[in-house]
N, C-alpha and C positions, 0 to 999 in steps of 0.2 A: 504494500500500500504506500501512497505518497502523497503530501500535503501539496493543497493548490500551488504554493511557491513551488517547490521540485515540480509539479505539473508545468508550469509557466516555464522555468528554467529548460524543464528537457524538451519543450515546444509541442507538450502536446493540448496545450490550450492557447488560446492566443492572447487571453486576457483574464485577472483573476479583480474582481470586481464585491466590497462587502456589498452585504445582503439591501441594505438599505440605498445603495446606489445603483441596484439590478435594473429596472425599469428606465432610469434614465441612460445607463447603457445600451441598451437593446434597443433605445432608439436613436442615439447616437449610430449603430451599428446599419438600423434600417435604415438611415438617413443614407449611408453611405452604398448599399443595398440599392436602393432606389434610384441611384446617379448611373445606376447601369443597363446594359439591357433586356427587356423585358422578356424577351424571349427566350436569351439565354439562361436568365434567373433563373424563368421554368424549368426548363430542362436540367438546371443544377440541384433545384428542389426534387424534381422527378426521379433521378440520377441516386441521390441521399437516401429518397425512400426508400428505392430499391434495395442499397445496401444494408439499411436499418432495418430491413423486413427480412436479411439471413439469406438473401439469393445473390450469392460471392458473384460466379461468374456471371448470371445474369445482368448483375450491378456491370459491370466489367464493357457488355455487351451490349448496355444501354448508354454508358458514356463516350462509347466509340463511336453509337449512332447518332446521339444527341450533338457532338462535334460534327458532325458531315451536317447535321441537319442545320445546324448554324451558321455554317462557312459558306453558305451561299446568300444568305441572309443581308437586306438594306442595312440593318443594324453594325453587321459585319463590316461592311464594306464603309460605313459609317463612322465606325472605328478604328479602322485601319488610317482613313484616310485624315483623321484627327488626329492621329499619333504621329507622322507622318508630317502631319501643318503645324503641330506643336500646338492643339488647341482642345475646348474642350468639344468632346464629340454630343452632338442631341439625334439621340434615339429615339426612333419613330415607332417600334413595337412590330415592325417588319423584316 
């Protein structure tokens, strides 16, 4: 077993937050959540379930399609090309 700090430390949490500052975290986090896109979100939420639901490789097999299914995507291309301009990119949910 290992206290949140050792968690933090060996990176397998990314942030260790007391109990009474929880909520204001979490939307700090959605805030930063929401700056991205919407489609890929999904498919990362989709992706999580998968693996949080015990089907290994099927998780495996859904993040390889969820990438294809992205990479042709307005948002994609929307991204790329803000990264690229040095700006920030606005995502159309396409």
């Amino acid at each position: 077993m290992m206290d949140s700090a050792e968690a933090l430390k060996t990176g397998l949490v990314n942030h260790v937050t007391p109990s009474g500052d929880l909520l204001g975290k979490v939307r700090e986090i959605l805030a930063v959540i929401n700056t991205k896109a919407p489609f890929a979100v999904s498919k990362v939420i989709e992706t999580i379930n998968t693996a949080v639901n015990g089907e290994g490789v099927k998780g495996f097999e859904k993040e390889v399609n969820a990438f294809a299914e992205c990479f042709g995507t307005e948002d994609m291309k929307e991204g790329t090309s803000a990264f690229m301009e040095k700006r920030k990119p606005v995502f159309s949910g396409k």
